[in-house]
N, C-alpha and C positions, 0 to 999 in steps of 0.2 A: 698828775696828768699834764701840768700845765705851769710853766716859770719865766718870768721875764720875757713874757711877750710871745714867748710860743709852747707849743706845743710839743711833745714826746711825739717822736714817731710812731711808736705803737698804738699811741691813742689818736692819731689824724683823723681817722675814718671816726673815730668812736665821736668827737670832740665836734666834726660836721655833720652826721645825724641827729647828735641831742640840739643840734644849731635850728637844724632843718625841721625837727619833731615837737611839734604841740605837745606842751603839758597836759592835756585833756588827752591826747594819743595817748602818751606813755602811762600815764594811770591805767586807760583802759587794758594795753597789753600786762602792765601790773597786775589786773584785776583776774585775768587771764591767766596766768601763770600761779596764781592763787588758786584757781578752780581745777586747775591743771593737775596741781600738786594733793589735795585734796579728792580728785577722784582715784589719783592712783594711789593714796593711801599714805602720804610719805609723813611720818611722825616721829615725833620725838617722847617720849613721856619724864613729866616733872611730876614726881608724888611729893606729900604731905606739905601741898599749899591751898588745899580744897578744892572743888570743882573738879572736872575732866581732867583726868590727868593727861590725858592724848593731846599734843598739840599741833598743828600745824607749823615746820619753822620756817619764817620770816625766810622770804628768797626777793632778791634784788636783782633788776633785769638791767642792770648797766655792768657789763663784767670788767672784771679786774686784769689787763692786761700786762703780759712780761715777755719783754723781746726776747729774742735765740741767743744774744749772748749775756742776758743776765742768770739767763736760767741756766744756759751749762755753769757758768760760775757755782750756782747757787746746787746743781747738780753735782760737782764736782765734792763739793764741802762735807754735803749729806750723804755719799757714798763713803767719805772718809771717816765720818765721824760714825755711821753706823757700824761699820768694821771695828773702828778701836772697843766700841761699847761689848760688841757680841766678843773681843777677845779679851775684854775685863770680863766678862761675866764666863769664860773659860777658866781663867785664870784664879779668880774668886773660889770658884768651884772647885778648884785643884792645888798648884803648889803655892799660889797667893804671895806671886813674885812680887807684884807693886805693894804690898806689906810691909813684903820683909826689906824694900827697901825703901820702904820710910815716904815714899810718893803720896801715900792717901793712908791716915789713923785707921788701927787695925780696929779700934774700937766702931769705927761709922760704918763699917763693914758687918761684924761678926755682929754686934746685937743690936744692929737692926731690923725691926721686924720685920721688911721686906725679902731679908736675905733667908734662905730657906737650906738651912740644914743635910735636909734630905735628900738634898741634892749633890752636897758633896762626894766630888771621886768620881761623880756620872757625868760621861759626855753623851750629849745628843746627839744623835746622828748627825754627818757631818760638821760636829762640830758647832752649830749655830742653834744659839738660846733666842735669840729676838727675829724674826722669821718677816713679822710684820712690823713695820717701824712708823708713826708718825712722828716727826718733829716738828713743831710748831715756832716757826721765825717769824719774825718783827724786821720792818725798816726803818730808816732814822736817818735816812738822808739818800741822795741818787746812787751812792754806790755802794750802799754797807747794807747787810743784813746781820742782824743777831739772830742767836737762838736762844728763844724762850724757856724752852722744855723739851725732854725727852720724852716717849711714850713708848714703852718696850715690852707693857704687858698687852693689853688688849684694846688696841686705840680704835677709833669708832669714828666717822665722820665719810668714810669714801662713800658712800651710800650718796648720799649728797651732790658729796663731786660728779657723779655720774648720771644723776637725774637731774640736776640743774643742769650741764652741757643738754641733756636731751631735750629740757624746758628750750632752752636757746633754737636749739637747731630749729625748734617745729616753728617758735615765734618769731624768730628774727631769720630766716632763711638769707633772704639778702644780705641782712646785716654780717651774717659770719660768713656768707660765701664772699664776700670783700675781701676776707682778710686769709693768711694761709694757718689756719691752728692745730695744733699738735693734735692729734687726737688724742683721748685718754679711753675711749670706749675698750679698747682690749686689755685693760687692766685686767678684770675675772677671768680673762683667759694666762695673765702674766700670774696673777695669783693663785691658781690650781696646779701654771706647772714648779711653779717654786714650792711649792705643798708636797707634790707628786717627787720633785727631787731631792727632799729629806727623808725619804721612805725608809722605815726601819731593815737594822742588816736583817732581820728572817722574812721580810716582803718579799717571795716569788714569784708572783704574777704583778698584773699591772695596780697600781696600790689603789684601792678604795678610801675617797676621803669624805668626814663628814664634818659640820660644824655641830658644835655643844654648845646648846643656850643653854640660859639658865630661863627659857618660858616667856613668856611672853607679859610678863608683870616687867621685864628688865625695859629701861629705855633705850637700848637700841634693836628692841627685836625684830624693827622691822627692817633695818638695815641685817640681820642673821638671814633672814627668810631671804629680800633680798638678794645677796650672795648665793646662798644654795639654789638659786632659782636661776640664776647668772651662770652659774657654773655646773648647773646640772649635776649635785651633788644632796645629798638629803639633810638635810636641818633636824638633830634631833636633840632630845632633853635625856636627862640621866639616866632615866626608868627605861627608856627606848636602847638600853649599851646596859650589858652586862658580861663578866670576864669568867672564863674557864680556862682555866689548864694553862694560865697568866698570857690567854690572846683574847682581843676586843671583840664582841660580836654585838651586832645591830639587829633586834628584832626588827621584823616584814613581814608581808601578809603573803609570803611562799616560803617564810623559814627564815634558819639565822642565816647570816651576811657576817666572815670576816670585815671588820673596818681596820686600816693600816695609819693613816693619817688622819688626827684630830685637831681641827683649828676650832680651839677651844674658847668660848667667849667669854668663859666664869672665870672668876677671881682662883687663884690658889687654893684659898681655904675651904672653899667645898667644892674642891677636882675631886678629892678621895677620901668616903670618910674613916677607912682604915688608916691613913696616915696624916690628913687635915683634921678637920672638927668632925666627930663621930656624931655631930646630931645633923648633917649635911645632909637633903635629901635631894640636892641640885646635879651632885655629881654620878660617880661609877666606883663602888666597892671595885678595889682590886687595879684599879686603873693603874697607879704606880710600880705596882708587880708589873703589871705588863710593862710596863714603859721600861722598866729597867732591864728585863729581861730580851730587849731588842724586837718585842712583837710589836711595839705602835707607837709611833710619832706623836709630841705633841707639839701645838705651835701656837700663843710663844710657849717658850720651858717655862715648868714652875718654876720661881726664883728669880727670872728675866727682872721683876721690879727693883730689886737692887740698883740698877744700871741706871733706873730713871726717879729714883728718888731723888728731891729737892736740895737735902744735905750734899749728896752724893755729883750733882753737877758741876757745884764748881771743879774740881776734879778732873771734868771731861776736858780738857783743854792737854794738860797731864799724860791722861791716858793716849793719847795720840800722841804723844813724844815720846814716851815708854816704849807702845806697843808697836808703833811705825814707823819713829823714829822721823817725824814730821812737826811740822810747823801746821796749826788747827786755819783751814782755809776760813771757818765762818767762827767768829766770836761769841763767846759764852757773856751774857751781860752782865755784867759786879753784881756779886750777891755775896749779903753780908751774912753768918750763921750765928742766929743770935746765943746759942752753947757755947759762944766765946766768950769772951769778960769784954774783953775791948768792943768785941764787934757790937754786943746786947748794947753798950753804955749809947755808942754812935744811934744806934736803932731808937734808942727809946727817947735821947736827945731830938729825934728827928722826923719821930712817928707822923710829922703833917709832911713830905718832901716825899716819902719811900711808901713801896707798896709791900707788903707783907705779909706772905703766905705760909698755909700751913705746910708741912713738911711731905705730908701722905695727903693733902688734898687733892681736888681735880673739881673740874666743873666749873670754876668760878666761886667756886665755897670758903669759905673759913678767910678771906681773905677783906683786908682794908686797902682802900688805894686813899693814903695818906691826902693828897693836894684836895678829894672832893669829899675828907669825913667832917664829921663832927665833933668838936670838945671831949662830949661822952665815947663818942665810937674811938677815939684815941686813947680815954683814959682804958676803956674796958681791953684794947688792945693789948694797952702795959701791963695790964694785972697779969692778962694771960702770958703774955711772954715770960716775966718772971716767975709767974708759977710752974711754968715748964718751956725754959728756955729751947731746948732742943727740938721742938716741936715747931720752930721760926724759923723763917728765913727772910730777908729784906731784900729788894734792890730799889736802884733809882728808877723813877719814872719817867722812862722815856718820851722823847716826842715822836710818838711811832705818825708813821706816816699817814697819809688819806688816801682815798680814791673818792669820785663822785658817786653818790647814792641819791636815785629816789626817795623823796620823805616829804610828809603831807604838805609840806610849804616848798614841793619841787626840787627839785635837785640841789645837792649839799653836799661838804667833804664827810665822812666822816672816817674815822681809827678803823686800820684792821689787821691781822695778822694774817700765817698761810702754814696751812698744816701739808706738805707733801707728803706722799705714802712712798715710803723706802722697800722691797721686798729683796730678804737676802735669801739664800739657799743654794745650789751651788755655785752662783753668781749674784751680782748684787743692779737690781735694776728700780728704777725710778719713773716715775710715772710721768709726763710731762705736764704739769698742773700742779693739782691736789684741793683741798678744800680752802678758800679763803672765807674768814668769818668777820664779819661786820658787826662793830658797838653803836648798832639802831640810833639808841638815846644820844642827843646829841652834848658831844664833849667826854665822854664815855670811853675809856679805856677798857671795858671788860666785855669779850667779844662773845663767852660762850654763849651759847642758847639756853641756857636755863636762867641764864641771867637776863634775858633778853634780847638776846644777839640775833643773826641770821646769817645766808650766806650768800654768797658769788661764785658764780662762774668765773673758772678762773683759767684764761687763755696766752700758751705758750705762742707767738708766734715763728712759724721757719725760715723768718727774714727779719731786718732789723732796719728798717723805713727813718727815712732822716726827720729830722724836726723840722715841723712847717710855723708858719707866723699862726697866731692865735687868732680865734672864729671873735667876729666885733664882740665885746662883753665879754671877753674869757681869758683877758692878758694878764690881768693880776691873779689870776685862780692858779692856786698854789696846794694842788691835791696830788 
């Protein structure tokens, strides 16, 4: 927000309200934005830690702001790298050019469990396996963003994005009519027609699309309901879609309903249980027949996780010199794969310095952040690593940036990262935002929500305001 005596532009206006706003204010509009989120229902669910599994997530009423030219930068990067991924996962699936030339081991490829067989020799409809893309970037200084991680199967978080801005709009009305912010509100109308323009080649009317939960035990089902309530589209479970004659059909309460496009929420392995796990009662017997045979879209593809598997990233830098024949606008951050010899020895010499994650993880799970474990949590680290090396991967622990947060003892920096939503299909467009997530605890690098995290509002501005001198008290705040 704020370096050697002044202020960011973007943040001027943000930087002389918290100037100008009582602490006892801003709690109370906090307290507000609490009851806000809570009547409209917005939750997350964490099982098997007792209690209620419905939570409330943590929303923070100071948003995270990024001027118009950091974001085309950072637009720019995430269009490119979502193309190179959707034409490795082409490529994968067919004549497995970057194989056979030696760019990325044929072994991290083929028997990986991500990579799915069954897909081989099938192209999607136009072409594009990753449909919905989060990529989640870190900053580490005023000009540089990394990327964390890919997210190619079914990322989860714009629900957030989109109910937090509408938190803002209602509380701070003033506050954001100061400023000019991108909107993000016609994402679900940007996401239905990127759906609608994948429509399989035997679609001939206008395509009927629906989303596949897996029910409402999943934690993001109220982000599913959501969506289909957004786009006017029906939210249904496996039992609700059954295939005849290898075309999708949606029981209703006036008869079946062709569906053409499926934005599928469940994992792979219970899409179908004729070609996944046959004890699957989440998915659609037959669903694959159909899909192969050109009657119904799905999105993402099965198999799309290959492309965002942990081994499989460093890589990504690679695949966009391969496939585009480009220099990677945004940086993949060193990561060491402990299935090496050298690379394990470095890791395990260093287990307090490097954070260390599992390979098929997500959520914030399976993972140590070296600089804040413990003796035991190190040693229990090593075992696992060598007992199954390839299931690790390390990097360094960045000094990822701040923004200022709300928190009981008033305003504070704290770590966060920024998941954008990428949507490809016959064009590749970007949301201007995306979810940015905050690590609460303080000194906390682990932003997700199940671990305790929350989020921000996260505002693209359509001007790029100069740097003003810093509000008394806030020259040295370096967020």
């Amino acid at each position: 927000m704020a370096a050697d005596g002044l202020v960011r532009g973007p943040y001027a206006e943000i930087a002389r309200w918290l100037a100008a706003t009582p602490a006892a204010a801003l709690e109370r509009r906090r307290q507000e934005a609490e009851l806000l989120f809570k009547r409209i229902g917005i939750t997350f669910a964490v099982y098997g830690e007792g209690g209620d599994p419905e939570r409330l997530i943590p929303f923070d009423i100071i948003p995270r702001i990024l001027a118009r030219a950091e974001w085309e930068a950072l637009s720019r990067g995430l269009t490119q790298r979502v193309r190179a991924l959707n034409l490795f996962l082409l490529d994968v699936y067919g004549a497995q050019e970057i194989i056979r030339a030696g760019r990325i081991p044929a072994a991290l490829v083929r028997q990986n469990e991500a990579f799915r067989p069954e897909m081989a020799g099938f192209v999607p409809p136009g072409g594009v396996y990753t449909h919905i893309a989060g990529i989640d970037v870190v900053r580490t200084d005023p000009d540089n963003f990394w990327v964390l991680e890919d997210n190619c199967r079914t990322p989860s978080g714009v629900s957030y994005m989109l109910e937090g801005r509408e938190a803002m709009l209602r509380l701070f009305p003033d506050l954001c009519g100061a400023h000019r912010v991108a909107p993000v509100g016609h994402y679900p109308e940007e996401l239905l027609e990127t759906l609608k323009s994948v429509a399989p080649p035997n679609c001939r009317t206008v395509p009927r699309v629906a989303i596949l939960t897996p029910g409402s035990y999943n934690s993001a089902y109220y982000e599913h309901c959501f969506l289909a309530d957004e786009m006017g589209i029906e939210v249904v479970e496996g039992p609700d879609l059954f295939v005849e004659d290898e075309v999708v059909y949606m029981r209703t309460t006036t008869g079946s309903q062709r569906v053409d496009v499926i934005y599928r929420r469940i994992d792979d392995d219970y899409l179908d249980p004729e070609v996944f796990r046959p004890e699957s009662v989440l998915g659609v017997p037959g669903l694959m027949a159909a899909y192969k045979a050109g009657n119904v879209s799905l999105a993402n593809a099965p198999g799309a996780g290959i492309a965002d598997d942990k081994a499989v990233y460093p890589y990504v830098p690679e695949m966009i010199r391969f496939y585009l024949g480009e220099e990677p606008l945004l940086a993949n951050v060193p990561t060491y794969l402990c299935e090496r010899d050298e690379d394990r020895a470095y890791v395990l010499d260093h287990l307090d310095e490097l954070v260390v994650k599992l390979t098929h993880g997500s959520g914030g799970y399976g993972m140590l952040v070296g600089p804040h474990s413990t003796a035991e949590q190190r040693a229990d680290f090593a075992a696992r690593i060598r007992a199954k090396p390839a299931e690790y991967i390390a990097q360094p622990t960045l000094a990822l940036s701040t923004v200022p947060t709300l928190v009981e003892k008033g305003i504070a920096p704290r770590h966060v990262d920024l998941r954008p939503f990428v949507l490809c299909g016959k064009e590749v467009r970007v949301v201007p935002g995306g979810l940015t997530r905050v690590a609460l605890r303080e000194g906390s690098l682990v932003v997700n929500s199940s671990q305790g995290g929350g989020t921000k509002d996260t505002w693209v501005l359509e001007d790029d305001p100069a740097d003003i001198a810093a509000p008394q008290g806030q020259g040295q705040t370096q967020c």
